[in-house]
C-alpha positions as CSV (number, residue, x, y, z in Angstrom):
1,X,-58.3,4.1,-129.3
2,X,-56.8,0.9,-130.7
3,X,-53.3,2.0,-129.0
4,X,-54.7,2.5,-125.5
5,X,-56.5,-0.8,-125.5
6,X,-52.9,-2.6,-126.9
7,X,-51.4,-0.6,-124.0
8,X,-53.8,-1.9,-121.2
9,X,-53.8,-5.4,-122.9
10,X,-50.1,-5.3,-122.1
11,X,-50.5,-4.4,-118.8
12,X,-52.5,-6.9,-117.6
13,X,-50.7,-9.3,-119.2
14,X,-47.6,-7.7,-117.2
15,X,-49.5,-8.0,-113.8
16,X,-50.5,-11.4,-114.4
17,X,-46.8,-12.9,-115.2
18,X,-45.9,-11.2,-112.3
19,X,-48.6,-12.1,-110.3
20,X,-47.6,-15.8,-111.7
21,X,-43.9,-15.5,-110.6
22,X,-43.7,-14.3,-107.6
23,X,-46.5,-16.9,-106.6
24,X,-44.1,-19.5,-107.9
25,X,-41.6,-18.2,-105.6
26,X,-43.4,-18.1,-102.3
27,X,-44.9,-21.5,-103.1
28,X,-42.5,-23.5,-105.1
29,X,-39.6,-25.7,-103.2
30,X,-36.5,-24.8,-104.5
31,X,-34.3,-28.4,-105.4
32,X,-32.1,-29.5,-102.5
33,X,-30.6,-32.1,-100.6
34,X,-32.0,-32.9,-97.5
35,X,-30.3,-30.9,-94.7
36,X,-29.2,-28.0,-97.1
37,X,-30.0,-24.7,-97.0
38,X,-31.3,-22.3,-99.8
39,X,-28.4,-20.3,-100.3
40,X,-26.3,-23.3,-100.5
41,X,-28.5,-24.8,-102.8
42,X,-26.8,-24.0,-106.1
43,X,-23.7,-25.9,-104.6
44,X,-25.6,-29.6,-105.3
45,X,-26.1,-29.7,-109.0
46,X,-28.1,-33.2,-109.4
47,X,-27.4,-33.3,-113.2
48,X,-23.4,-33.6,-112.6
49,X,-20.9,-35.0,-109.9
50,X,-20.7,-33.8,-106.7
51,X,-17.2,-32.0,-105.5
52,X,-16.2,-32.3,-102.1
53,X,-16.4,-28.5,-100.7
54,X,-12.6,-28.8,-100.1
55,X,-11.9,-30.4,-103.4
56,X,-10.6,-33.4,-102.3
57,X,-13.1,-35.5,-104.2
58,X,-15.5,-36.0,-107.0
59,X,-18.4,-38.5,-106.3
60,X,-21.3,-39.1,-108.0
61,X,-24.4,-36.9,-106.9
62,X,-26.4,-40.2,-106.2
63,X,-24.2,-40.8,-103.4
64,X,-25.0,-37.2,-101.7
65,X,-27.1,-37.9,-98.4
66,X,-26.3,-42.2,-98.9
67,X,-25.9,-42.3,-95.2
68,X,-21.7,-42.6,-96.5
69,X,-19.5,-40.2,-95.8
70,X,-16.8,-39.8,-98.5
71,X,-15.9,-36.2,-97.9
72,X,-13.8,-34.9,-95.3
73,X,-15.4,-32.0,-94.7
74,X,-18.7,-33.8,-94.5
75,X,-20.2,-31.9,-97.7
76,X,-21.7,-34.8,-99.2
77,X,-24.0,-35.9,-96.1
78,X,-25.7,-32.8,-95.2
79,X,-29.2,-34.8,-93.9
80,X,-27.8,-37.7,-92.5
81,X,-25.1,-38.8,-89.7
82,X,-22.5,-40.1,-91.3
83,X,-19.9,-37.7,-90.8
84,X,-18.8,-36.7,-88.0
85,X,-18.1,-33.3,-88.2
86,X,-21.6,-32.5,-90.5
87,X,-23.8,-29.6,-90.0
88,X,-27.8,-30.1,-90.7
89,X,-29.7,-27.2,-91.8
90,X,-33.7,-27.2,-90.1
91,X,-35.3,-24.6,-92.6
92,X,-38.2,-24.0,-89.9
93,X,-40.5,-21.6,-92.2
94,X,-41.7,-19.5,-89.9
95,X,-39.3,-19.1,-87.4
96,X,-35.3,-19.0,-87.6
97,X,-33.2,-21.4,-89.5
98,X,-30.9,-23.5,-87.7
99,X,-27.5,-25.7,-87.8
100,X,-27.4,-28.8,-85.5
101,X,-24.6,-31.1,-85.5
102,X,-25.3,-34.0,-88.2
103,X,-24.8,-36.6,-85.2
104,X,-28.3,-34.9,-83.5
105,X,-30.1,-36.0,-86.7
106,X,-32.8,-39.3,-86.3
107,X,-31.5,-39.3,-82.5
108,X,-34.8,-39.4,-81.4
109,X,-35.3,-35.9,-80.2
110,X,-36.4,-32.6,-82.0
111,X,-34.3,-30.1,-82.6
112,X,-35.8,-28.4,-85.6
113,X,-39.0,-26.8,-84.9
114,X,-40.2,-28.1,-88.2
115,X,-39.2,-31.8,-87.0
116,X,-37.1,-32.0,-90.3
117,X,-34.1,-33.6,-88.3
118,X,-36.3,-36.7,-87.3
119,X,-37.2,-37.6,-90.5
120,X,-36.4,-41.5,-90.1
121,X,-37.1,-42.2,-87.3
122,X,-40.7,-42.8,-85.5
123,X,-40.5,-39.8,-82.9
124,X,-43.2,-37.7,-83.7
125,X,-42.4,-34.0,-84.4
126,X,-45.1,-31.5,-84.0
127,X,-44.4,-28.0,-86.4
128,X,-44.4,-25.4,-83.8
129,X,-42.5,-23.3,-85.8
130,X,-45.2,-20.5,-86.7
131,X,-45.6,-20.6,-82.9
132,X,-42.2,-19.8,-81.7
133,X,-41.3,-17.3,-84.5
134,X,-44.3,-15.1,-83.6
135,X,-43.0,-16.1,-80.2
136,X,-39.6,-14.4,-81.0
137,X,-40.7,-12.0,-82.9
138,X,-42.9,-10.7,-80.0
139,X,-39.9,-10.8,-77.5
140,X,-37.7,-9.2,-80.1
141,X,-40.0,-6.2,-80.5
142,X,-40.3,-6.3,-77.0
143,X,-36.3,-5.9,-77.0
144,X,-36.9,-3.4,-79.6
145,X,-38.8,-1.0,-77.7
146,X,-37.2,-1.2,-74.8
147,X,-33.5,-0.6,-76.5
148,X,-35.1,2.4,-78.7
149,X,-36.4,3.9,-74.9
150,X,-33.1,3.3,-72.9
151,X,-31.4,4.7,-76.2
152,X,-32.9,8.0,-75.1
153,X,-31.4,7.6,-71.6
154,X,-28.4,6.4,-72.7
155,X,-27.8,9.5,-75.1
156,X,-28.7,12.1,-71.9
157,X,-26.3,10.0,-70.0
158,X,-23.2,10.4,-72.5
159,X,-24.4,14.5,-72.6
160,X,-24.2,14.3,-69.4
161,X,-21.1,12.1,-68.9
162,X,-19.6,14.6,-71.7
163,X,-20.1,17.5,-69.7
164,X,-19.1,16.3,-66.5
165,X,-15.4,15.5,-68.1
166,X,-15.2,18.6,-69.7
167,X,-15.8,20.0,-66.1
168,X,-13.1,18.0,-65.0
169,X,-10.8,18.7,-67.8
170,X,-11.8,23.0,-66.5
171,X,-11.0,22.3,-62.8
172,X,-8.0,20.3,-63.6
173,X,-6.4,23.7,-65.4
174,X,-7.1,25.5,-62.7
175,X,-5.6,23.2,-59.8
176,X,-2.5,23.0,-61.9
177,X,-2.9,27.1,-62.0
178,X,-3.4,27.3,-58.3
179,X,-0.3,24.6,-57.6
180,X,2.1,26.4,-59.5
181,X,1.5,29.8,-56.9
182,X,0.8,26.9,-53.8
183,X,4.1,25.9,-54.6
184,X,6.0,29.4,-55.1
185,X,4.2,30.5,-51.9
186,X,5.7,27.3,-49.9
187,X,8.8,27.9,-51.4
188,X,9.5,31.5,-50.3
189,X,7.7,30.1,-46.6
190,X,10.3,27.4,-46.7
191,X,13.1,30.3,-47.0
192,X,11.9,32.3,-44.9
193,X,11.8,29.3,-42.1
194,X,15.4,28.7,-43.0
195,X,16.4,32.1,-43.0
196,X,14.6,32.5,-39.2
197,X,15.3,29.2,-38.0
198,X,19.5,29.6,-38.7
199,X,18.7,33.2,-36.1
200,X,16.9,31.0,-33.8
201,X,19.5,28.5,-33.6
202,X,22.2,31.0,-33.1
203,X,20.4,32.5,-30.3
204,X,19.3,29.2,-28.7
205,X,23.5,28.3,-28.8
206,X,23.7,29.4,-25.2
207,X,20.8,27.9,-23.9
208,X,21.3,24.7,-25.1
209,X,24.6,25.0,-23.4
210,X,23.0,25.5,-20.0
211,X,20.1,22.7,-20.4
212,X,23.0,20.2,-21.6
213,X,24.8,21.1,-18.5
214,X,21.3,21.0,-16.6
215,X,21.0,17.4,-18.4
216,X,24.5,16.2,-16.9
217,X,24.0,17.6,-13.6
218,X,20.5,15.6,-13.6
219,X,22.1,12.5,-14.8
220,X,24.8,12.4,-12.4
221,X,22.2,13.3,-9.5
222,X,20.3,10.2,-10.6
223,X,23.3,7.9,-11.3
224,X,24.7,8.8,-8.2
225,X,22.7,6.4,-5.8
226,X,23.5,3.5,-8.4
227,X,27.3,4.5,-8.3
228,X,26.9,4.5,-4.6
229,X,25.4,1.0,-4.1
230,X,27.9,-0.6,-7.1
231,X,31.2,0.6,-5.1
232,X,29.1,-0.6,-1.7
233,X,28.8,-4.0,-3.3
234,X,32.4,-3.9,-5.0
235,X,34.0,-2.9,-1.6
236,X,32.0,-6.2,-0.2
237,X,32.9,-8.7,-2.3
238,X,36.4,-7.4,-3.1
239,X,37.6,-9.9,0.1
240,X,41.6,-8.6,-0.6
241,X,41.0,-5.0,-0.6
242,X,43.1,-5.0,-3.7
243,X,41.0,-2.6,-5.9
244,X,40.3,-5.7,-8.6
245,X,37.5,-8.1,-8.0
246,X,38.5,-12.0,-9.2
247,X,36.6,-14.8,-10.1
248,X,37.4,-16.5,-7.3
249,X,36.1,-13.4,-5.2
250,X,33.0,-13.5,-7.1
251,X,32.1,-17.6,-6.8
252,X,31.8,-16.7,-2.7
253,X,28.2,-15.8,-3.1
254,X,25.7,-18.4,-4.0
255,X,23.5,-16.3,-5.7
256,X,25.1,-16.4,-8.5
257,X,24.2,-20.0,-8.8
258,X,22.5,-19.8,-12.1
259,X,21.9,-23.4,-12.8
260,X,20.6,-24.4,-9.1
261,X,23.4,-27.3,-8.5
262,X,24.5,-25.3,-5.1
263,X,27.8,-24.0,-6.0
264,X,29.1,-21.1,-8.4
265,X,31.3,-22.4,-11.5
266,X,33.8,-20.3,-12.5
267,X,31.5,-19.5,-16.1
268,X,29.1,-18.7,-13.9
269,X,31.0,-16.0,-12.3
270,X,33.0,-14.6,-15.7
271,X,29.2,-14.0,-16.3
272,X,29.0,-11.2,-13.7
273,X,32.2,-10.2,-14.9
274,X,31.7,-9.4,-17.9
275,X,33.1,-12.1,-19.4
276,X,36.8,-11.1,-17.5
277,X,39.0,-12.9,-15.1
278,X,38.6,-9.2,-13.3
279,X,37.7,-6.4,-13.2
280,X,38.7,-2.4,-11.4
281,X,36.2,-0.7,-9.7
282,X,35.1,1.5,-12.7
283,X,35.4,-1.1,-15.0
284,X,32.6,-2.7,-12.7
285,X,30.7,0.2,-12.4
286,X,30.2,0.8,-16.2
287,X,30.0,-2.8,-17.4
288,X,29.1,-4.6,-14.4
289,X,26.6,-3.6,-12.2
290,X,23.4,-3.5,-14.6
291,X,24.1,-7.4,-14.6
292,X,25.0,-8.3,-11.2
293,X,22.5,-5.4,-9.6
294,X,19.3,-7.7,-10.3
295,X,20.9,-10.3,-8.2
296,X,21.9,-8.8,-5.6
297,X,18.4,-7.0,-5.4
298,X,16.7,-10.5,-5.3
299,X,19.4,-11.2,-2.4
300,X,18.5,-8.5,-0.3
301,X,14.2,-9.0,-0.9
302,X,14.7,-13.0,0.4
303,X,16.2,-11.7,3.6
304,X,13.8,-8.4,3.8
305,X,11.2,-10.3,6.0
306,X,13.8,-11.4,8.8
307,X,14.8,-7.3,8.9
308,X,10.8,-6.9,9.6
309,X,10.6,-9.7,12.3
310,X,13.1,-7.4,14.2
311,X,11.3,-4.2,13.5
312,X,8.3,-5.6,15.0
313,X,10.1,-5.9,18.6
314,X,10.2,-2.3,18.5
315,X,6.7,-1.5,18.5
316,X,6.9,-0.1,22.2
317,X,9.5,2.2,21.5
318,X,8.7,6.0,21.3
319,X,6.9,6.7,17.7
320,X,9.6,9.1,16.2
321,X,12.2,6.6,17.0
322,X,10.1,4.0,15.4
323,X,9.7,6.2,12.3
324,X,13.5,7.0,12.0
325,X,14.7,3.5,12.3
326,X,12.0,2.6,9.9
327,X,13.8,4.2,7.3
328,X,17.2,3.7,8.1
329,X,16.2,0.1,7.5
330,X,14.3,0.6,4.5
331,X,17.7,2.1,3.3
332,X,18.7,-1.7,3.0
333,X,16.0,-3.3,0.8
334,X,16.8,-3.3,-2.2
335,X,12.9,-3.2,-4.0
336,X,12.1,0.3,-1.6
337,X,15.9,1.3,-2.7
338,X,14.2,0.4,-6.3
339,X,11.0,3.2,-5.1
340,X,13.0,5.9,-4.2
341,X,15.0,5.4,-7.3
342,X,12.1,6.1,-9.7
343,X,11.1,9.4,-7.4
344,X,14.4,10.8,-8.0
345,X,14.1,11.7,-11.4
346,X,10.8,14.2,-10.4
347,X,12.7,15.3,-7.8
348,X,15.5,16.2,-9.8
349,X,13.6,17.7,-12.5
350,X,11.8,20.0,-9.5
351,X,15.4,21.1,-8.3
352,X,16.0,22.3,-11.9
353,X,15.7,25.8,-12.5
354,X,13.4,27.2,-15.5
355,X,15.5,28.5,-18.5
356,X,14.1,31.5,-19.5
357,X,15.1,33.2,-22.3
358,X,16.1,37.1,-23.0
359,X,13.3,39.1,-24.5
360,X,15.3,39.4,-27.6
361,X,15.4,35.4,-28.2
362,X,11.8,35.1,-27.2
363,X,10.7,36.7,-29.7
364,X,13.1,35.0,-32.3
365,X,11.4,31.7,-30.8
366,X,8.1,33.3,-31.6
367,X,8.6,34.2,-35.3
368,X,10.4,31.2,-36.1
369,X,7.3,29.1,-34.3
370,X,5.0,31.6,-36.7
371,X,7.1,30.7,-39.6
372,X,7.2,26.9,-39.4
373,X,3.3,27.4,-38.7
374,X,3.0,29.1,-42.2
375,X,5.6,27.2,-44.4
376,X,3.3,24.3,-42.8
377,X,0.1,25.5,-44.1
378,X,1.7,26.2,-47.1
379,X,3.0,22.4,-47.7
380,X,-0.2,21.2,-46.8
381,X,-2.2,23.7,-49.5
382,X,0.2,22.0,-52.0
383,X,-0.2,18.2,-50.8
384,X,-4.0,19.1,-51.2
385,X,-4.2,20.2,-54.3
386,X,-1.6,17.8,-55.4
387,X,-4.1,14.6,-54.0
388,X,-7.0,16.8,-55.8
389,X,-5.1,16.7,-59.4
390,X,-4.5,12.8,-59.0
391,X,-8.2,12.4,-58.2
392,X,-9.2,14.0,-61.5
393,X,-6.1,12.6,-63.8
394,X,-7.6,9.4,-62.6
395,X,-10.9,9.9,-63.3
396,X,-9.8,11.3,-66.9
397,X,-8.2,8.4,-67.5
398,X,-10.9,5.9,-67.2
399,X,-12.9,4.1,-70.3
400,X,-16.7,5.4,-69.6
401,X,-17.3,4.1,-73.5
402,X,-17.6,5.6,-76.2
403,X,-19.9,8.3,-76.3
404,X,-19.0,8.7,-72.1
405,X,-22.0,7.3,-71.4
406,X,-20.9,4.7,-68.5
407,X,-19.7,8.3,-66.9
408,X,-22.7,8.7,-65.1
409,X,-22.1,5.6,-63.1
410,X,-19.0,6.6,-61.4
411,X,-19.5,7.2,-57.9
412,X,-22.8,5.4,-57.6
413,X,-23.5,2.0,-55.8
414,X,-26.3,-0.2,-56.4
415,X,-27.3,-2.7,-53.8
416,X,-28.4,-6.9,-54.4
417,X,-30.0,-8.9,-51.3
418,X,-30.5,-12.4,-51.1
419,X,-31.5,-14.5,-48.6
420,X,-28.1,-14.2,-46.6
421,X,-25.7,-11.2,-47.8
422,X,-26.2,-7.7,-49.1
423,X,-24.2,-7.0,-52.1
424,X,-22.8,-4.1,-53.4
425,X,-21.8,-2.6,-57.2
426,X,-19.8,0.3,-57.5
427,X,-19.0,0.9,-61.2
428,X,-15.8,1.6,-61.6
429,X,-14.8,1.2,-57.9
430,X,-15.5,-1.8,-55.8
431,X,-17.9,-4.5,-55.3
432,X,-18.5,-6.0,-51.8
433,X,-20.7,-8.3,-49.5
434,X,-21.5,-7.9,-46.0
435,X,-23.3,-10.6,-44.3
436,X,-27.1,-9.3,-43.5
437,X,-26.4,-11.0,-39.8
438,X,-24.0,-8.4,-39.3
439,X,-19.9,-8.1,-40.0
440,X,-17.9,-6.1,-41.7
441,X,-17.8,-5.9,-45.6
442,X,-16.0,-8.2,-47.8
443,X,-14.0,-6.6,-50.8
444,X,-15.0,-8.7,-53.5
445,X,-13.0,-6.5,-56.3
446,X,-11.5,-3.5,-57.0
447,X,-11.8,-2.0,-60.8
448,X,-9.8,-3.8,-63.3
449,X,-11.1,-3.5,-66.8
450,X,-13.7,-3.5,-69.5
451,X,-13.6,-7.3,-70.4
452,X,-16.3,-8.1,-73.1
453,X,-15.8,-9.3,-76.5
454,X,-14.2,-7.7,-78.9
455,X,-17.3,-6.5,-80.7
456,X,-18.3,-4.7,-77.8
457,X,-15.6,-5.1,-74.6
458,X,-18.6,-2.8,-72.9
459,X,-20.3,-5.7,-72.1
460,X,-18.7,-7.0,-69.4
461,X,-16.4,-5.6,-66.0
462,X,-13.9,-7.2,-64.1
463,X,-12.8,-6.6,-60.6
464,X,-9.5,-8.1,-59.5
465,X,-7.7,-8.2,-56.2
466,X,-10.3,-8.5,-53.4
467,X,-9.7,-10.4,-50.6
468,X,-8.1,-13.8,-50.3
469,X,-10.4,-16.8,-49.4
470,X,-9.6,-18.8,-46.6
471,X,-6.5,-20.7,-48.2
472,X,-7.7,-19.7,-51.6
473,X,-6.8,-17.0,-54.0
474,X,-8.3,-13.2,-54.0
475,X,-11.9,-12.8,-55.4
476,X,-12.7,-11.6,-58.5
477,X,-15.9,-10.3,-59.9
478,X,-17.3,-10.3,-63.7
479,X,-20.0,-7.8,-64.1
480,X,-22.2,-8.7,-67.6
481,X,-23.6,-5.4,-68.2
482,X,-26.8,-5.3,-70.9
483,X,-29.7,-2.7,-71.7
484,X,-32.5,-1.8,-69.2
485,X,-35.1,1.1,-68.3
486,X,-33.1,1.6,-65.2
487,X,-29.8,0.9,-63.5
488,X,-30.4,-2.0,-61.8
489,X,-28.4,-5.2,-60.0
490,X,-30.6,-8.5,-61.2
491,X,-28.3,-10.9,-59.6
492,X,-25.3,-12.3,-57.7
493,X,-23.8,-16.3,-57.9
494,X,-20.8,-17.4,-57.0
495,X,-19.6,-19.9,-60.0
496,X,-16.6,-21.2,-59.3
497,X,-15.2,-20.5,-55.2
498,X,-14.1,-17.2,-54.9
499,X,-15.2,-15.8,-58.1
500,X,-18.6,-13.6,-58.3
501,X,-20.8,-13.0,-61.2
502,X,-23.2,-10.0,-61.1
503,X,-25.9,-9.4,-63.4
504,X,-26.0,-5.2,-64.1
505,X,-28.7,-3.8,-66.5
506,X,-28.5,-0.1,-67.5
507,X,-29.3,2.4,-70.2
508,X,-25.7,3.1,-70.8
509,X,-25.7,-0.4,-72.2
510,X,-28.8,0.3,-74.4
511,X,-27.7,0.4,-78.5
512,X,-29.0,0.9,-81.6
513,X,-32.2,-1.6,-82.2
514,X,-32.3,-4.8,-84.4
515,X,-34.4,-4.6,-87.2
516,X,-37.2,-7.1,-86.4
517,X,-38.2,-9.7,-88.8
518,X,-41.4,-9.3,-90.9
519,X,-43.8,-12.0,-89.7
520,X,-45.1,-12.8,-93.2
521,X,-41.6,-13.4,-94.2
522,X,-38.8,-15.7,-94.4
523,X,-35.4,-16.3,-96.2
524,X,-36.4,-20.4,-96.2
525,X,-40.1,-20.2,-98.5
């Protein structure tokens, strides 16, 4: 009996030194300088000298916070100004802690919650503190949830994403499969082409023979009217019937006046020449005539309505006379000469005779057609598949995160209006903006990279290369990508000219949750 009671004795007295000391420890204030924070506490010993936090000094501790600054690292005036390069430390129970920059201290404004940092001067600092931590903590369980919801998404997405590549990784094996008989399939078509094509050619010997000839005969039926007006106008101006025509032969004509002073210089004539003191009939013919011809066309149009003037004094003269004289004159301008020189050509190519080939050769025609037709089809099968396995290397080789989550963006676009262009968001792809007054779209980007920090580089995309600006550079997009319910564009500015910075939230970008702070406690008690 007398144990138990010992045993209880002790236990209350257990519960009540407990009871004792952890009330001392939510109530007590631990000793500190001003502007320090608990867990730097122990570093400001006030029963022994102070040492700079980079050992550079010893000072007494009655100087710490003595508005002095006599470290270099700004240790010893953690509540006041002094330094420079000082941090403050706001406690603000109730909410977060925070560092401000020592020269923000007694400034006049509040920047701790608790009002700590204006704590010589007369501004008056309300303690909002319990306000704006339940504030916080509200918003961060409001984070919370919806990061532990689009974590649910965002896992279904990376199955999915998963999936999809393994489906790609499948089809790829079996293009690569198919491409190896596409291209043993064109090969043998390609030989067989070959092997037809060297028959057809051998059989075709003959007739080409007979369509060159065809070709020569044609030529020299259409050059022969130009022949015949070049040795007209050779046989005129050669004056000496010598078979040469001279400079001097040549300077008789002032239509070859090129600079309009009324006589022909002798340059002007080695011009027609060729550059030659003189020239031979078929020298002239060949080298001469496409120069001179133009000229002596002109000639001929300038006296062409004189010619008509005459014709019209023959109007009472019987009508098939008329007609006949008619053109016998029209013989002599040069621009209907011009006429019937672009009919001849049909003409000629009427008066040609169809080559038809032998039964034999028809049919070597035929297959070799047949083959190329095939060996075609078979190139293009190849060039198909070969486009197809690119497509899907490609898309292999892009970073969809981690768990493939981002996968399930690929090939979808997501649209942003504001009061003046429609924007556009294709992960992985493009981003663009097209005027809502109409025009055509405007590449802002092309995929680049995943740009975010290094703690998480999934954060953030970056389009490079759109189009160039009017005398700027190309536009560039940043994409900051964070956790929603959906996947959704929130907005669209244009910081700096030419650059564009989109606002993306999605459940791909959804991660594990933050613990959230327990209201009724706090690291600064």
């Amino acid at each position: 009996m007398n144990g138990n009671f010992c045993v209880k004795t002790a236990s209350v007295h257990f519960l009540l030194l407990l009871t004792f000391f952890v009330r001392e420890i939510f109530s007590s204030e631990v000793p500190r300088p001003r502007g320090v924070s608990l867990s730097r506490a122990s570093l400001y010993p006030p029963d022994t000298d102070f040492i700079c936090f980079d050992g550079s000094k010893t000072i007494p501790f009655i100087r710490i916070n003595d508005d002095y600054c006599d470290c270099l690292d700004a240790s010893d005036e953690p509540g006041t100004s002094a330094c420079p390069n000082g941090l403050f430390h706001c406690t603000n129970a109730g909410h977060r802690p925070l560092n401000i920059p020592s020269n923000r201290v007694n400034d006049g404004i509040c920047d701790c919650c608790d009002g700590s940092d204006e704590y010589a001067t007369e501004t008056s600092c309300q303690n909002n503190c319990i306000e704006l931590g339940r504030s916080a903590r509200e918003a961060a369980q409001k984070n919370a949830d919806l990061i532990k919801a689009g974590k649910q998404i965002r896992a279904e997405m990376g199955q999915k994403g998963v999936q999809l590549k393994q489906e790609k990784k499948m089809k790829l094996a079996d293009l690569k499969k198919n491409r190896d008989e596409a291209e043993k399939l064109k090969l043998e078509k390609e030989a067989l082409k070959k092997e037809i094509e060297s028959l057809e050619n051998k059989a075709l010997e003959y007739y080409r023979k007979l369509e060159d000839e065809a070709k020569i005969m044609k030529e020299e039926e259409e050059s022969a009217p130009q022949r015949a007006e070049a040795v007209e106008t050779f046989n005129k101006f050669d004056s000496n019937q010598d078979g040469w025509l001279e400079i001097s032969e040549v300077k008789v004509s002032t239509s070859f006046d090129q600079d309009g002073n009324g006589e022909v210089s002798d340059e002007e004539a080695k011009f027609y020449l060729n550059f030659q003191e003189s020239v031979d009939l078929d020298t002239f013919v060949k080298t001469c005539w496409k120069t001179l011809r133009p000229v002596i066309f002109r000639e001929g149009a300038e006296k062409t309505p004189e010619k008509k003037d005459e014709n019209e004094n023959l109007e009472e003269e019987d009508e098939m006379q008329d007609d006949q004289e008619l053109e016998e004159e029209s013989e002599d301008h040069d621009y209907e000469d011009e006429e019937q020189e672009s009919q001849e050509p049909d003409q000629a190519t009427e008066a040609l005779p169809t080559i038809k080939y032998d039964d034999e050769t028809q049919q070597l025609v035929e297959r070799a057609t047949a083959a190329r037709n095939e060996y075609e089809e078979a190139r293009k099968l190849v060039n198909d598949i070969d486009r197809e396995i690119k497509k899907i290397e490609e898309y292999l080789g892009k970073d969809f995160g981690t768990d493939e989550e981002f996968a399930a963006l690929e090939g979808q676009c997501f649209d942003y209006e504001d009061h003046e262009y429609i924007y556009k968001l294709c992960p992985f792809d493009k981003t663009t903006q097209q005027p809502k007054s109409g025009g055509s779209n405007v590449r802002l980007g092309f995929w680049g990279h995943w740009s975010g920090a290094e703690h998480n580089k999934y954060e953030q995309m970056t389009f490079e290369s759109g189009q160039s600006c009017w005398n700027g550079p190309k536009r560039t997009t940043v994409v900051r990508v964070t956790c929603g319910s959906d996947n959704k564009v929130l907005s669209v500015s244009e910081p700096n000219r030419c650059e564009y910075f989109f606002e993306f939230v999605t459940p791909a970008a959804c991660h594990e949750a933050p613990v959230v702070e327990n209201e009724d406690l706090h690291d600064e008690l």
